[in-house]
Steps between C-alpha positions, in 0.01 A plus 500: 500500500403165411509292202142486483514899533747527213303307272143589614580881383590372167213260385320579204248228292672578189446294206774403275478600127270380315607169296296271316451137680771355282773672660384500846644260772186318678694308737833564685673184655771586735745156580659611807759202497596620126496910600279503188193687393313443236263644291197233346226601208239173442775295673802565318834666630544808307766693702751391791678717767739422784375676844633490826271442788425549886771491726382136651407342130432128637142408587234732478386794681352475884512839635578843455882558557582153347724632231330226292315527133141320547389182298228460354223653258453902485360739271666825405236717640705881446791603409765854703576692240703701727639377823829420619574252240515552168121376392324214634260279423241392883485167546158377693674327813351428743261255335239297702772179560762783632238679724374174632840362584606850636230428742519185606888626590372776645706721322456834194511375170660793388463627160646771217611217308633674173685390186705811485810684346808572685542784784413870344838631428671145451408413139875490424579186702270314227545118479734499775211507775468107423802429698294493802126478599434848683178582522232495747303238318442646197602393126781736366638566138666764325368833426490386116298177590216679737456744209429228254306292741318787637380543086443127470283384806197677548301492869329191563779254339527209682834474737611147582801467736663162520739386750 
């Protein structure tokens, strides 16, 4: 089964709980160099997490397979309540730059770019998944952070990824 399988079963256009505007998130900036995520409301930073990114964290994403977290401006555009992480927020990638550059290369864009918990059944390992970047390409944090991010940033927030 694929990744895209595993995930595909799981996806569900849930919105989060209903908040008013002033404690909503409308921007997430991600600074790969700084493994940093951010949550922004009118332009000010009101909460900070560490994350640990794709495998290949330099540059931005090419292709699928890359092991690398894009760069560059997305939406949140749904969110797994269920899959095999523990939530996740969808990030839009592929936007128009990453399609057109994808084909230019002649290569898949990929996509299934998520800011997601850790593996189901690995909660316990906490803060200590920041020793390395492991994912696929995604944006991981704890179990505890997804939760609270998953209640802060509703669909449609703005997601900027720097280098």
């Amino acid at each position: 089964m694929t990744r895209r399988s595993v995930l595909a079963w799981s996806w569900f256009a849930v919105a989060p709980p209903a908040l008013c505007a002033a404690e909503q998130a409308d921007r997430i900036v991600i600074h790969k160099a700084r493994r940093e995520l951010q949550l922004l409301q009118n332009g000010k930073v009101f909460k900070t997490y560490k994350v640990a990114l794709g495998k290949q964290p330099v540059g931005p994403k090419i292709q699928q397979g890359d092991m690398r977290t894009p760069e560059g401006l997305y939406r949140v555009d749904g969110r797994y309540a269920r899959s095999q992480f523990h939530r996740a927020l969808h990030i839009s990638y592929p936007n128009s730059t990453d399609r057109a550059r994808a084909q230019r290369l002649g290569v898949q864009p990929g996509g299934d770019i998520l800011i997601h918990g850790l593996p189901n059944g690995q909660g316990s390992v906490g803060n200590a998944h920041l020793q390395s970047d492991w994912t696929w390409g995604c944006i991981a944090v704890t179990d505890e952070e997804i939760e609270e991010i998953w209640k802060l940033v509703p669909n449609g927030a703005v997601v900027e990824i720097q280098p």
